[in-house]
C-alpha positions in Angstrom: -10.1 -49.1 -69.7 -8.3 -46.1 -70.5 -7.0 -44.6 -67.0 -8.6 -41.3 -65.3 -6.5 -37.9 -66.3 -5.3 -36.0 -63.2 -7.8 -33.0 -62.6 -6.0 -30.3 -63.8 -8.6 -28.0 -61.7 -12.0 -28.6 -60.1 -13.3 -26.1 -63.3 -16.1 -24.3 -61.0 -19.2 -22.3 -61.8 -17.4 -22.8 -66.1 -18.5 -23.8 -68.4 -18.8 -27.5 -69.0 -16.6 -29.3 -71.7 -17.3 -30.4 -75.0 -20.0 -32.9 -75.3 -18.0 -36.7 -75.0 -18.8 -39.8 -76.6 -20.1 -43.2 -75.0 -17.0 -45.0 -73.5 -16.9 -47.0 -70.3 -20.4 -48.5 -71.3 -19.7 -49.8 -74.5 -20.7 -53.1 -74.9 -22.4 -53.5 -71.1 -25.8 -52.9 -69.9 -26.2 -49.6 -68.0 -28.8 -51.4 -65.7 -28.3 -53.7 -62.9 -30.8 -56.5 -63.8 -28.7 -56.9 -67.0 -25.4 -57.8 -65.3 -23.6 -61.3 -65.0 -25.6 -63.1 -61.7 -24.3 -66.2 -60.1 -26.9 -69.1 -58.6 -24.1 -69.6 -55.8 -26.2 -69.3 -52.3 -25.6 -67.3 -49.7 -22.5 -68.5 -47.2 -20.5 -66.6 -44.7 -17.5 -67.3 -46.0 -15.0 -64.5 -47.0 -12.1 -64.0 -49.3 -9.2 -61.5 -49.7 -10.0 -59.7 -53.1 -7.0 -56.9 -52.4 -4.1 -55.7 -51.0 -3.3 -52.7 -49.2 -1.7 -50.6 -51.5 -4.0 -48.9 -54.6 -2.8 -48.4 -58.1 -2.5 -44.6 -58.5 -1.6 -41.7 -59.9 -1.3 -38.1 -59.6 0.5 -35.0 -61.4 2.9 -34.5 -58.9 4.6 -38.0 -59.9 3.3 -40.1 -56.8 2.6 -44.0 -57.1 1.1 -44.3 -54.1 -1.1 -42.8 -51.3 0.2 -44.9 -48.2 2.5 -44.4 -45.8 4.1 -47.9 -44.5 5.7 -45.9 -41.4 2.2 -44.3 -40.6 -0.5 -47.2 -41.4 -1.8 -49.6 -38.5 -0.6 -46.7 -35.4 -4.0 -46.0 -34.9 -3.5 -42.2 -35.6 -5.4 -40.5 -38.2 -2.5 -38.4 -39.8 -3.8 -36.1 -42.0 -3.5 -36.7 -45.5 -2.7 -40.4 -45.3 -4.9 -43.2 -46.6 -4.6 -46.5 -45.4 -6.4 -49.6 -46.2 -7.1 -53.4 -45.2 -6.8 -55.7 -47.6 -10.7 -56.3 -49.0 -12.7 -58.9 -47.5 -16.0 -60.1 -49.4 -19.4 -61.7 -48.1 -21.3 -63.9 -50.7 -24.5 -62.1 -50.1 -27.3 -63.4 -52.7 -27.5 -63.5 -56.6 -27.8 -59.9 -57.5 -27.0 -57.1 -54.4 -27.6 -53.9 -55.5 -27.9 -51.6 -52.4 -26.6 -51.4 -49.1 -26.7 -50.0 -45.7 -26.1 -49.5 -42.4 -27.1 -50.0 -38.8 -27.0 -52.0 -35.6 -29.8 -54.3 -36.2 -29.4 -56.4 -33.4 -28.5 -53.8 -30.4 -25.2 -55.4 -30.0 -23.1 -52.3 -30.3 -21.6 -52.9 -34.2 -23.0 -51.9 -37.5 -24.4 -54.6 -39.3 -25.0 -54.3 -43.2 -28.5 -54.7 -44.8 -28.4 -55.5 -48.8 -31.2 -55.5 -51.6 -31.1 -58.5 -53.9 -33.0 -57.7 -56.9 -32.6 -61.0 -58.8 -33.0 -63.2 -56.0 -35.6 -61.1 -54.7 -34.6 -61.3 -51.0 -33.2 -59.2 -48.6 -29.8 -60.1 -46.3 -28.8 -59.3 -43.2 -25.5 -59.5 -42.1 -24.1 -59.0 -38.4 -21.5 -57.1 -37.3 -18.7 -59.4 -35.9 -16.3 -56.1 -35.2 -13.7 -54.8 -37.6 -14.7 -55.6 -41.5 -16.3 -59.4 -40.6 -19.6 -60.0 -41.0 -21.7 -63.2 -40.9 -25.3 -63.8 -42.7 -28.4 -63.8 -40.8 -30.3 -66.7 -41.7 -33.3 -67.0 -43.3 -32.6 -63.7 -45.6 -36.2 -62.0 -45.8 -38.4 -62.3 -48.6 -39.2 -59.5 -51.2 -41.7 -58.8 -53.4 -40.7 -58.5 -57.5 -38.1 -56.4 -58.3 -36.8 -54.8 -55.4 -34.1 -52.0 -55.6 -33.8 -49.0 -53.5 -33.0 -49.6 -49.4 -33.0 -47.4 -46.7 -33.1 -48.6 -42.5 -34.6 -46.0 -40.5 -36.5 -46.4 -37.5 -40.3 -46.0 -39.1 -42.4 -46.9 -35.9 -41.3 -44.8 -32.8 -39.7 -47.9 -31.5 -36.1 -47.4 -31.3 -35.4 -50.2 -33.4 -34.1 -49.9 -36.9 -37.0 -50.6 -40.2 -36.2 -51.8 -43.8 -38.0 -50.0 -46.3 -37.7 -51.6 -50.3 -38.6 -49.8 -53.3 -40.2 -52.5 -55.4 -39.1 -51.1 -59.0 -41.8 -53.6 -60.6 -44.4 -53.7 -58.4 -44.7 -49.6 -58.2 -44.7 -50.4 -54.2 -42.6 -50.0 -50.7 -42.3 -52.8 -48.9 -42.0 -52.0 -45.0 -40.0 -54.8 -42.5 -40.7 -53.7 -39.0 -38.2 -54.8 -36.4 -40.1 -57.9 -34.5 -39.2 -60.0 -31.8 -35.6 -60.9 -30.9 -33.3 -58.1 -32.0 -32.2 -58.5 -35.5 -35.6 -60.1 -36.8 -38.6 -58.5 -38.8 -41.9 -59.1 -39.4 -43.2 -60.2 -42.8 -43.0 -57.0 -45.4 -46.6 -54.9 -45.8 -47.1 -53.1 -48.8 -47.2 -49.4 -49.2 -48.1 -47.1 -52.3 -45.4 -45.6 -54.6 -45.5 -44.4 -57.9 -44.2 -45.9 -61.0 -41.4 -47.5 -60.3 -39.2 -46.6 -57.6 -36.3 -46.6 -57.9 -34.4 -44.3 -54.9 -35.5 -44.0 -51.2 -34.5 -41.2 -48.1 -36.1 -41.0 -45.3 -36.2 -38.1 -42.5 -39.0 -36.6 -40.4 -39.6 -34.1 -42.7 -42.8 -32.7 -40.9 -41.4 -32.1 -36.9 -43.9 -34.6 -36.0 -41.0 -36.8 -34.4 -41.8 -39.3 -37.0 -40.1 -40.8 -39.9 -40.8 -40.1 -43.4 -39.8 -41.8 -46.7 -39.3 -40.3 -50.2 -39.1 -42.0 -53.3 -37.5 -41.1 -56.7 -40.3 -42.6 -59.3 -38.5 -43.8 -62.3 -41.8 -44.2 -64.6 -43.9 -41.4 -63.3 -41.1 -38.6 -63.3 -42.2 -37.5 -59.6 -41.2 -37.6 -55.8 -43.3 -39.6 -53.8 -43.7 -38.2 -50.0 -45.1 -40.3 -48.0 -45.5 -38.8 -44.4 -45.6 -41.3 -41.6 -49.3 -40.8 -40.0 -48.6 -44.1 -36.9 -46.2 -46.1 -36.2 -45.2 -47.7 -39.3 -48.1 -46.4 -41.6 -48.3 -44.0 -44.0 -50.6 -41.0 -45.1 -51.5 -40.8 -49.1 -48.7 -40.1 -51.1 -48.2 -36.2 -52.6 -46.1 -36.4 -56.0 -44.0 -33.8 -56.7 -43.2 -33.5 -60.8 -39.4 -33.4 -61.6 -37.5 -34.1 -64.3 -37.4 -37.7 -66.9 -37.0 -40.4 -65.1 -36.1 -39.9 -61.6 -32.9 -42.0 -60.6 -30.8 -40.8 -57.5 -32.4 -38.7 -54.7 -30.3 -37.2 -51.9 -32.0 -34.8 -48.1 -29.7 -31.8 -47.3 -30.5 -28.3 -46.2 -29.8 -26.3 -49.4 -31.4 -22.6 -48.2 -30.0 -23.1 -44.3 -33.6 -22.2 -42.8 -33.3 -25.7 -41.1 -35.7 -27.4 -42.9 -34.8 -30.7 -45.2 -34.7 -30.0 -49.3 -34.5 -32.3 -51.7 -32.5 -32.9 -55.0 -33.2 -35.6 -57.6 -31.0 -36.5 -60.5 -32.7 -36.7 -63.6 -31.5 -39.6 -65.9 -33.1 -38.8 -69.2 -33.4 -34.9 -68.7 -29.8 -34.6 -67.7 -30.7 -32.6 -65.0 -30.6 -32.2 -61.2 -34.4 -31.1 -59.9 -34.1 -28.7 -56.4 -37.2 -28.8 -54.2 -36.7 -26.6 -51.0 -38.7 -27.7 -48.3 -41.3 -25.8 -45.9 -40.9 -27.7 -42.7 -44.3 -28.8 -42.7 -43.7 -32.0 -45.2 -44.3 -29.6 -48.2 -42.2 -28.8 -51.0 -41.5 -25.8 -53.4 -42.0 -26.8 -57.6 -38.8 -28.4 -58.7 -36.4 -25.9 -60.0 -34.3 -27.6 -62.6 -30.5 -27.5 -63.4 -28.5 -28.8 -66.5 -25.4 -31.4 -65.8 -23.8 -34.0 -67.7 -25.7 -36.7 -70.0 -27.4 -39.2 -68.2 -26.6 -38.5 -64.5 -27.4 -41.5 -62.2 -26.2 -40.8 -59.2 -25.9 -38.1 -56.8 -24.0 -37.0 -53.6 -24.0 -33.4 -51.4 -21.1 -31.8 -49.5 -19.1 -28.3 -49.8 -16.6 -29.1 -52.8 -15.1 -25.9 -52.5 -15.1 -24.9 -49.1 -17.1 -22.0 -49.3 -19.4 -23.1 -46.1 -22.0 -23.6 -48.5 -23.2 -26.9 -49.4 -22.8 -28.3 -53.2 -23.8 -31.2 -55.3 -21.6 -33.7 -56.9 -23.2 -35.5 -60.1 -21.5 -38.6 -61.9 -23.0 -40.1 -65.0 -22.1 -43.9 -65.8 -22.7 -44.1 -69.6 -20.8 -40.7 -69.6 -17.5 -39.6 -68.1 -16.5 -36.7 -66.3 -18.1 -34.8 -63.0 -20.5 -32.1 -62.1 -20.4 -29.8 -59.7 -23.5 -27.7 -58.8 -22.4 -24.5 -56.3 -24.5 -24.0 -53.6 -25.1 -20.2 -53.3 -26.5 -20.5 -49.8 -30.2 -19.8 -50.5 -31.4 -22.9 -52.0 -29.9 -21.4 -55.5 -27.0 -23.2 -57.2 -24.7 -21.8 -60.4 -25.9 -21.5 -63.5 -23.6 -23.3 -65.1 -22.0 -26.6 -63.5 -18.2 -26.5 -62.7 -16.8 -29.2 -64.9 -14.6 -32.0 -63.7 -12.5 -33.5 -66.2 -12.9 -37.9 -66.0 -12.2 -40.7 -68.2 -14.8 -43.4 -66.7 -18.2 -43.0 -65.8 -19.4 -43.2 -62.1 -22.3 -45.9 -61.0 -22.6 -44.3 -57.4 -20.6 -41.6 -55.9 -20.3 -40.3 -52.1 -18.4 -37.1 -51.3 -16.4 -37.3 -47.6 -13.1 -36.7 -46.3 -11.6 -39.8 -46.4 -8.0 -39.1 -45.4 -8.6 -36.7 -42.9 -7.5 -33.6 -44.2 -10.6 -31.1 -43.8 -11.2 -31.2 -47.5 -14.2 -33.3 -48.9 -12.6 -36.3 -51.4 -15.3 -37.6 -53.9 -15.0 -41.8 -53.8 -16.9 -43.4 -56.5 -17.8 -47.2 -57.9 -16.4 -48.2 -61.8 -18.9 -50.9 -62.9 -17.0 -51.9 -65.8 -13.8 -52.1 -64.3 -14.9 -53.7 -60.9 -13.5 -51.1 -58.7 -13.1 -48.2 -56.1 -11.9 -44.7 -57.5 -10.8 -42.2 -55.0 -10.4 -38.8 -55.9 -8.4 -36.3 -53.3 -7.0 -33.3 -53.5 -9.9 -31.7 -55.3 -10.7 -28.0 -55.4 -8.8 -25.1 -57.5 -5.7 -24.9 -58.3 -4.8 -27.8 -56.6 -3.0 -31.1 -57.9 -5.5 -33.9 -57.3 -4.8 -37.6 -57.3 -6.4 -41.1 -57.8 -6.3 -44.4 -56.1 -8.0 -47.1 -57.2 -9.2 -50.1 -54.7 -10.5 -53.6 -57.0 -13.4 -54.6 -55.4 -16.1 -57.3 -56.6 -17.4 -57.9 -59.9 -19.4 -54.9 -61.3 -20.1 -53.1 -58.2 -23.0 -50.5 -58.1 -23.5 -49.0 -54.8 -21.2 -47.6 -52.6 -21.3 -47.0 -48.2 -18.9 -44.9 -46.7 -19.5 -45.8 -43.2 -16.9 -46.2 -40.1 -17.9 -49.8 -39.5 -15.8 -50.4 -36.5 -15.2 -46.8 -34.4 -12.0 -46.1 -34.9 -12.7 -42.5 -36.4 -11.8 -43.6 -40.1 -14.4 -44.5 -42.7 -14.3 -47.5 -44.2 -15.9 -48.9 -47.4 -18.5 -51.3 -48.8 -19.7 -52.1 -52.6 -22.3 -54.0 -53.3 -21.0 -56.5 -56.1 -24.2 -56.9 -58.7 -22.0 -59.5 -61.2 -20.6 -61.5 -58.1 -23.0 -62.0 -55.5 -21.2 -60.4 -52.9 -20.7 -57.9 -50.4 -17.2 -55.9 -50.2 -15.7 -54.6 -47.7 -12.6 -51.7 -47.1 -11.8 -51.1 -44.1 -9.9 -48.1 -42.9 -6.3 -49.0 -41.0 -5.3 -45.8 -39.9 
């Protein structure tokens, strides 16, 4: 792998660089049910994967981004990024998303993970701090199941699972049932063809939860709007760009109402649909980026107040930026981040503390945890780089234990397993 260049400048609202070759993917598969699986069943057992210290590198010379003196006080000092070594959870054959919640109404965030080839879905408790222990039996899946999201769907209180089922063109809903923790045999609801990417939100007012879907093989959004307690009205599709991969909820235009943006695999694109508050959205308004974009996070880049989108390609290296111009409009042109690897997933937050947004993203090929901080013009940026499990392709950034610093978790697709960063401020 050659090693990430320092930013020379977050290039924004430029003109994006020449067109670059293939080079992290070479030789791999670009898609998750292609990678290395393992037939090892689930356990709770967990191993040390890493040590504190990333390998990094920056223009200003520095080797590394902790302080010994200021790690493990418990203060968040500004600027300073401190780190656990890893812990990871066998969790399956295949995991390929992750999330969050307190399952079990115990206080502490427990993890939920997709297992596409094994076709199940884990649970795994909260023990406090980065430990986490399975939930046994794991819940069954349908065919092919990929995108996850855990929202309350049924005016309970209680957290949901909803699946997209990328081979079955369906949702499969858990509701929470019984004891805390446990769920109900899956029900099927409609999608189009093949989902891929799930959000959910009341989108409507109604003080119910919605669910959106990024449809793959129909090129559309699916919004489903809840109509009871865990049921759905009919599906409205909502045309965007080839292949749908990545979907992310903000409020683009600020009129308090949730838009959505889609990334666009084989367009190479970002679709924009501004919301009317009543479930409804605008066409799709279309915006170049890199080749091949798969994944897709939002925050202000360039703090401006105004919120931007971030846009990694995995077969392709280097970063878009989209400028948010405050009424649901971005640039014209992406700002252009100069980057040797591709990105499988991406999430923009201020990781070390320092009121400026640092973009963290997953390197499938090279089975780790990229860091970026210090972005923005005419600024220095660096990179540290966490290993992690084998081929990792989602990414949580999450404070898992309350201590007012984020912490980290991949979902490992070539090992079977869950890993874990936790934040040691």
């Amino acid at each position: 792998m050659t090693r990430p260049l320092p930013l020379l400048a977050l290039l924004l609202a430029c003109n994006p660089g020449p067109e670059t070759s293939e080079t992290a993917a070479q030789g791999t598969s670009s898609d998750a049910t292609s990678t290395t699986t393992t037939s090892d069943p689930p356990t709770t057992t967990s191993t040390t994967t890493t040590s504190t210290t990333p390998t990094s590198s920056s223009e200003t010379g520095d080797t590394t981004s902790t302080g010994a003196a200021a790690c493990s006080d418990g203060v968040l000092d500004p600027g300073l990024l401190c780190f656990d070594a890893a812990r990871s959870f066998k969790t399956g054959t295949t995991p390929v998303a992750v999330d969050v919640a307190d399952l079990d109404a115990d206080g502490m965030l427990d993890l939920v993970v997709v297992d596409l080839a094994g076709k199940r879905v884990h649970r795994l408790r909260g023990n406090g701090g980065a430990e986490f222990v399975a939930i046994e039996p794991a819940l069954p899946a349908f065919y092919q199941p990929r995108g996850l999201v855990v929202a309350d769907l049924d005016m309970d209180t209680r957290p949901d699972l909803a699946v997209a089922d990328l081979g079955l063109d369906l949702l499969a809903i858990y509701l929470a049932s019984g004891r805390p923790g446990e769920f109900a045999d899956p029900v099927q609801a409609k999608a189009g063809k093949q989902p891929r990417a799930l959000v959910a939100a009341d989108l409507d007012g109604d003080g119910q939860t919605d669910l959106v879907a990024a449809n793959e093989g129909s090129n559309d959004l699916g919004v489903s709007l809840a109509d009871g307690p865990g049921s759905f009205a009919d599906i409205v599709f909502y045309p965007v760009g080839l292949a749908p991969y990545d979907l992310a909820l903000a409020d683009f235009d600020g009129d308090g109402d949730h838009d959505l943006a889609s990334v666009d695999k084989d367009s190479g694109a970002v679709s924009v649909l501004l919301g009317d508050g009543a479930g409804g959205f605008a066409d799709a308004v279309s915006y170049p980026v890199t080749k091949e974009p798969r994944t897709i996070s939002i925050g202000d880049l360039d703090g401006d107040g105004l919120l931007d989108i971030v846009i990694a390609s995995y077969t392709y290296p280097n970063l878009n930026v989209l400028l948010g111009q405050g009424d649901g409009s971005f640039a014209e042109k992406p700002g252009y981040v100069p980057f040797k690897v591709g990105m499988y997933a991406i999430v923009a937050a201020d990781l070390d503390h320092d009121g400026a947004l640092d973009i963290i993203g997953v390197d499938r090929d090279e089975h780790e945890i990229i860091v970026m901080r210090n972005i923005g013009p005419d600024k220095l940026p660096t990179f540290d780089m966490y290993p992690v499990g084998l081929n990792p392709v989602d990414l949580l950034v999450v404070d898992l234990d309350g201590d007012g610093a984020r912490d980290l978790v991949t979902a490992d697709s070539g090992a079977g397993t869950i890993t874990v960063l936790r934040a040691d401020p």
